[in-house]
C-alpha positions in Angstrom: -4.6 -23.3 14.8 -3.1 -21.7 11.5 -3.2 -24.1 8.6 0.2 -25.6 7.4 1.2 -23.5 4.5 1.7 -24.7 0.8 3.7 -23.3 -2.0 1.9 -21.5 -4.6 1.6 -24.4 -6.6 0.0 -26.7 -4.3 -1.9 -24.0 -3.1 -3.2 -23.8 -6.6 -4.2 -27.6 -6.5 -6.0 -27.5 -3.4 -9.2 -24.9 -4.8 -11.4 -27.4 -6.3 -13.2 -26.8 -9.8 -16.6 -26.2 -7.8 -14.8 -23.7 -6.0 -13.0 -22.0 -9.6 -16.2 -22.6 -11.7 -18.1 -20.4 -8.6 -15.7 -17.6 -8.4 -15.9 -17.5 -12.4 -19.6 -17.2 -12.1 -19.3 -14.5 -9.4 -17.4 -12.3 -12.0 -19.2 -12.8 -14.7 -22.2 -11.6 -13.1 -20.5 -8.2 -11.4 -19.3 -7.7 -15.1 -22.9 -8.3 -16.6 -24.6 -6.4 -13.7 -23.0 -3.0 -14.6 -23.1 0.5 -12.7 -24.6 0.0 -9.1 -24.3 1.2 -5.6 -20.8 -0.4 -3.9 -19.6 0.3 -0.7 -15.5 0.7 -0.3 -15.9 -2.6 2.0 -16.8 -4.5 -0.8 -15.0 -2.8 -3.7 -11.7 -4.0 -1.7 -13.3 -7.5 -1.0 -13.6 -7.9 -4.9 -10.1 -6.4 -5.6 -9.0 -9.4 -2.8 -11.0 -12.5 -4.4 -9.9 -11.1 -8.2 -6.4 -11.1 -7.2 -6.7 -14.7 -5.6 -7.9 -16.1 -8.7 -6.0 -14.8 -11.1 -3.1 -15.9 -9.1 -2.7 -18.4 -7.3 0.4 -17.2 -5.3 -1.9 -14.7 -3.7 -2.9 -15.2 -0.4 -4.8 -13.0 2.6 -4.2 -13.6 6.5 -4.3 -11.7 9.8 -6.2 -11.9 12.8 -10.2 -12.7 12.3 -10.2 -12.8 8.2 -10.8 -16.2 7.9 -14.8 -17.7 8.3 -15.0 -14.3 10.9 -14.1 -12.1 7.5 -12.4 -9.4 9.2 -13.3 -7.0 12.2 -14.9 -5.0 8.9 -15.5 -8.1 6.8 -13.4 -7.1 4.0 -12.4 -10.4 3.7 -15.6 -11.8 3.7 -16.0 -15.4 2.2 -12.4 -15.7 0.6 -11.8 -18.5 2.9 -15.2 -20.2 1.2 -14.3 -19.6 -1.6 -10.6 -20.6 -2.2 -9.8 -22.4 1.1 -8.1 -22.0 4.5 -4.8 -23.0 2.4 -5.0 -19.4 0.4 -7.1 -17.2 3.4 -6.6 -18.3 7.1 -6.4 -17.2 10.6 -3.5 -16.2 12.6 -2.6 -16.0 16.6 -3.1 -12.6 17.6 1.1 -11.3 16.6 1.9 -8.6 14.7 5.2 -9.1 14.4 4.5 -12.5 13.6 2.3 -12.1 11.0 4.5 -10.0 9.3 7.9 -12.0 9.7 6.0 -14.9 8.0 4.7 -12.4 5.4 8.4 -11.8 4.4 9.7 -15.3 4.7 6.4 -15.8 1.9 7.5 -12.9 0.1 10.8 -14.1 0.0 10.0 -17.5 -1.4 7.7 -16.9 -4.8 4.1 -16.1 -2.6 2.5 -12.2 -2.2 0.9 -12.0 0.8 -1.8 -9.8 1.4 -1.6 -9.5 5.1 -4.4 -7.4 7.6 -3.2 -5.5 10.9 -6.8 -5.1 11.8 -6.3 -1.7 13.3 -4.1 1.0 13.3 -2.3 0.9 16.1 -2.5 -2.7 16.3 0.4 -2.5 13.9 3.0 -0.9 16.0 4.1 -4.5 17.4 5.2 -5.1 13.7 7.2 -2.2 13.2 10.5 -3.0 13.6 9.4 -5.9 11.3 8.1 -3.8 8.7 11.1 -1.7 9.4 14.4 -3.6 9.3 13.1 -6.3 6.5 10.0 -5.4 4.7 11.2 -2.0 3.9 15.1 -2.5 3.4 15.2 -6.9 1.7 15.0 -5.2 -1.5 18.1 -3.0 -1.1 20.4 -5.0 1.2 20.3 -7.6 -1.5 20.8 -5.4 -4.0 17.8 -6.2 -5.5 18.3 -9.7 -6.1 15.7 -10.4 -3.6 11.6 -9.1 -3.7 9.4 -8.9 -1.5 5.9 -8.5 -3.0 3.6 -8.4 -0.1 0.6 -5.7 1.0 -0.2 -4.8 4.8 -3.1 -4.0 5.3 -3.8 -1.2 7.7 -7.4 -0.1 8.8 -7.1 3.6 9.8 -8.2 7.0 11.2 -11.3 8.2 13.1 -15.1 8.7 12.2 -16.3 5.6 14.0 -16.3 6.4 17.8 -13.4 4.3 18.1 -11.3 4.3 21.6 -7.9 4.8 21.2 -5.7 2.4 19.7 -8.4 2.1 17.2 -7.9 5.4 15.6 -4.9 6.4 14.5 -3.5 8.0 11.7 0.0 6.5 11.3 0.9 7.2 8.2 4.0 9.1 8.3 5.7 6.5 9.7 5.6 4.7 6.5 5.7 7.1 4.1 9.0 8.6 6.2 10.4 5.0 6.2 12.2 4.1 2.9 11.2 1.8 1.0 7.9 1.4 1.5 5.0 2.4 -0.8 2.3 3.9 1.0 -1.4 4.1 -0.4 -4.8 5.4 0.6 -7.8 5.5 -1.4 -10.7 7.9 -1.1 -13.1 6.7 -3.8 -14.9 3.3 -3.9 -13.5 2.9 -7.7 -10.0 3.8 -6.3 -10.5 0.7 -3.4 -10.5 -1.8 -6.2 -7.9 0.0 -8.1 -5.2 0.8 -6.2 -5.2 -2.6 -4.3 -5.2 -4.6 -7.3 -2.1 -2.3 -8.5 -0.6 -2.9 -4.6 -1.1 -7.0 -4.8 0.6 -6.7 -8.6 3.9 -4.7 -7.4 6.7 -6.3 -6.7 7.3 -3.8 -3.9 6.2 -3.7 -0.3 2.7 -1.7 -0.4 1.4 0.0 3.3 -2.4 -0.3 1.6 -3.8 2.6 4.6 -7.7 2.3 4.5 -10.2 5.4 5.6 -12.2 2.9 7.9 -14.9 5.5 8.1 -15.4 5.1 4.7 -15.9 1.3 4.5 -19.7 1.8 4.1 -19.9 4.8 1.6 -21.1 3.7 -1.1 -20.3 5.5 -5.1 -22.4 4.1 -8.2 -19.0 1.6 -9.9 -19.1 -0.7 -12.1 -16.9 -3.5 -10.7 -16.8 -5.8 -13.5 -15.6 -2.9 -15.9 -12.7 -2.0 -13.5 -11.8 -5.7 -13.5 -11.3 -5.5 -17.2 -9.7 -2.5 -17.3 -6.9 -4.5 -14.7 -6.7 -7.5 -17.2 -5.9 -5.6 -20.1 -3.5 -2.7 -18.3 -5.8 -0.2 -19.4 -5.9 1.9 -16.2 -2.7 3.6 -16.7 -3.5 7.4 -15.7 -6.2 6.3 -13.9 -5.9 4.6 -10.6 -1.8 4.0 -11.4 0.6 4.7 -8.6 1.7 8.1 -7.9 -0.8 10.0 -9.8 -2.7 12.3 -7.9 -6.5 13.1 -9.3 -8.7 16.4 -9.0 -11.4 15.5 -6.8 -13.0 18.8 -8.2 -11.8 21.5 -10.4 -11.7 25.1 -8.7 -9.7 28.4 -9.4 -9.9 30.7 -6.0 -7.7 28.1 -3.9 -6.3 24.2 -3.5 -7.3 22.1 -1.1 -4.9 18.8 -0.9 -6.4 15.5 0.9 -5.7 12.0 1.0 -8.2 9.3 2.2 -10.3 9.8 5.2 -10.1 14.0 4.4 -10.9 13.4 0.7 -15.2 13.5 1.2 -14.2 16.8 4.3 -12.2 18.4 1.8 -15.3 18.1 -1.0 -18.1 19.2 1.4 -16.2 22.1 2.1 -15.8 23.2 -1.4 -19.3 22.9 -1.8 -20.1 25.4 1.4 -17.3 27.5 -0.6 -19.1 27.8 -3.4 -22.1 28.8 -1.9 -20.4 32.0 -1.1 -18.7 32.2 -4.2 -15.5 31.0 -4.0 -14.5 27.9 -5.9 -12.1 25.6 -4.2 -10.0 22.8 -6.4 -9.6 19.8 -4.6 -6.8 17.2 -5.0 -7.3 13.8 -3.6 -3.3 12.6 -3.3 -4.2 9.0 -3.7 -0.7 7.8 -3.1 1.5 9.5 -0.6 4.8 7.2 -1.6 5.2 7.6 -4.4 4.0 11.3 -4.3 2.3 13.3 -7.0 4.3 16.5 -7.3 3.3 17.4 -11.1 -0.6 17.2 -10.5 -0.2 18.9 -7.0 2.1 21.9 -7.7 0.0 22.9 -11.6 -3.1 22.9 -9.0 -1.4 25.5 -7.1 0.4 27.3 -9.3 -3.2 27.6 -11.2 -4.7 29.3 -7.9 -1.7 30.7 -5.9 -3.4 29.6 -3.2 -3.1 26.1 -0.8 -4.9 24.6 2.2 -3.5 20.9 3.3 -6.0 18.5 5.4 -5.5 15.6 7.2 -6.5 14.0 10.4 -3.1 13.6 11.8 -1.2 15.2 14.0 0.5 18.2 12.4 3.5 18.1 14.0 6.4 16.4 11.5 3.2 14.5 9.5 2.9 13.9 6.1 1.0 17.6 5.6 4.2 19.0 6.7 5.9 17.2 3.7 3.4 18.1 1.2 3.1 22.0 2.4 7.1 21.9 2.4 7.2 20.2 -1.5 4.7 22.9 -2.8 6.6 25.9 -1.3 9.7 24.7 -3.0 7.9 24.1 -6.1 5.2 27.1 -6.2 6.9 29.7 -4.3 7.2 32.7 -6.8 3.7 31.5 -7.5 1.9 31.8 -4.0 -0.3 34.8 -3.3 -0.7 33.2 0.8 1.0 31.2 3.1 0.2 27.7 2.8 -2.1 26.7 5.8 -2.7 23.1 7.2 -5.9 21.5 9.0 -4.8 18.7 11.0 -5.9 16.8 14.4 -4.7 18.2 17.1 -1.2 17.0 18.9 -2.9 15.3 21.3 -3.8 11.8 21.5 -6.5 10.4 20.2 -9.6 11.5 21.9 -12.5 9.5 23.7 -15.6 9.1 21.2 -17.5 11.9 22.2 -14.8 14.3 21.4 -13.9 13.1 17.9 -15.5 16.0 16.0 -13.5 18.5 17.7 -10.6 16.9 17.3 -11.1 16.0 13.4 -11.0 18.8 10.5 -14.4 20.0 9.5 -15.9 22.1 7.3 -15.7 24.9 9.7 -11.8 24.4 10.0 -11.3 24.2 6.8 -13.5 27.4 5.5 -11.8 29.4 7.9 -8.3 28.7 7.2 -9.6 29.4 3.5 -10.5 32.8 4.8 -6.9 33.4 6.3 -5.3 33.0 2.7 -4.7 36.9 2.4 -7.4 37.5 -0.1 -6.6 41.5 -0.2 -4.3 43.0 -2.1 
């Protein structure tokens, strides 16, 4: 049973001074300890506890994120930490979950709220929909709704279906919604402490393949640089980032096609082309300054993601940088994309996902002769 709920006051009351003095001791020594090898599932597990205690009107819940810690254990000892009155258990209701997420919203909390999977989110949609996406404007903005959904998405795991999908394009084509997806372990913390902070809805869509890479971050740095406001530029919303400079051809990704993107312009530069690649970061709001100067730089564009092609967000982006760079293209812009098929069974994944193969030769189709 779901504990009853408190306002964020009482909330604050309940976490004992044990429980604050611990969690103050936890910091301090992530900030003494420096660079070190973090995985993305932690990164976002410290973004999540940082956010609880420096507010106390920040709370986590879904299905399994309590003393479980999540199907990935993102959540992992938040309820030990600060209670079953700031990180609890739900039934297993999307559209639950989500309704009550708005009623919190509403009323002074920000919910930071997990869908588990993917597709486990579709029972929330008209949810998300009809109130998360349109309170703001229908009260012309005298109401906020501050909350995050959590989504856990696209392949690499030898999921089944309904455990795979890439649905983001129908968030990012739904107004009023902010849609993010990090790529970097640095960018996990970042970008979700920036999601918990806005006082918009956030659709926080995170590359479950990469829960367990790990990058060399120094978390308690990144924690400082959120106190003080100091990552403006950085890991701030709708700034794209150049994943690696190039000058033959662009190759645009967003989280789970970030690391495909990478190795692929490292095979292309052992045949001597050099590929730029642009990790998009946040797909709402969208990047078009960073994105277009890359291609207006190399005249030439390849878009990757592991959704469906068909009216996805690659279509978006190829159709923004054509209207932006098209006196400045030497090639039609090209797109490598899952297939429009459904998700496939786990032994078929890797045909079904781009690859370096995919990638190199739609880079090879970019009309290099004159």
């Amino acid at each position: 049973m779901s504990p009853t709920i408190t306002t964020s006051s009482e909330a604050n009351g309940n976490v004992s001074a044990a429980t604050a003095r611990a969690a103050a001791s936890a910091a301090a020594s992530a900030e003494a300890a420096g660079p070190q090898p973090v995985t993305m599932a932690k990164a976002l597990n410290t973004a999540l506890a940082d956010a609880m205690s420096a507010d106390s009107s920040v709370l986590v819940f879904g299905e399994d994120v309590g003393m479980l810690g999540g199907v990935f254990r993102i959540t992992d000892g938040l309820t030990a930490t600060f209670g079953e009155q700031r990180c609890f258990d739900t039934p297993l209701a999307e559209s639950g979950i989500v309704g009550m997420a708005v009623g919190m919203a509403i009323n002074g909390m920000r919910p930071v709220i997990e869908m588990q999977f993917d597709a486990f989110a579709y029972p929330a949609f008209e949810q998300i929909v009809s109130h998360v996406a349109k309170m703001h404007n229908r009260t012309r903005g005298m109401v906020k709704l501050p909350m995050v959904i959590r989504i856990p998405y696209g392949g690499g795991i030898g999921g089944v279906e309904h455990h795979c999908d890439s649905s983001e394009a129908y968030y990012a084509h739904t107004a009023g919604l902010k849609v993010y997806t990090p790529a970097t372990v640095a960018d996990g913390y970042r970008m979700l402490r920036e999601a918990i902070d806005s006082d918009d809805p956030v659709v926080f869509m995170e590359p479950k393949k990469m829960y367990w890479t790990k990058d060399s971050v120094d978390l308690g740095e990144l924690r400082r640089q959120h106190t003080e406001g100091t990552t403006a530029g950085v890991g701030s919303e709708g700034r794209a980032a150049v994943a690696r400079p190039g000058t033959d051809a662009t190759l645009i990704a967003y989280g789970p096609s970030v690391p495909t993107a990478l190795a692929a312009a490292e095979a292309a530069a052992l045949e001597g082309r050099s590929l730029e690649v642009i990790d998009v970061r946040t797909i709402v709001p969208f990047d078009d300054e960073t994105v277009c100067e890359s291609v207006r730089k190399t005249g030439r564009a390849v878009v990757i993601a592991e959704a469906h092609g068909f009216a996805s967000v690659s279509s978006e982006i190829v159709a923004r940088v054509q209207e932006r760079c098209f006196h400045y293209l030497a090639a039609p812009i090209r797109r490598v994309t899952g297939f429009d098929v459904p998700y496939p069974a786990p032994k078929l994944e890797k045909y079904y996902l781009p690859g370096v193969d995919r990638i190199l030769d739609a880079v090879d189709d970019l009309q290099w002769e004159n």
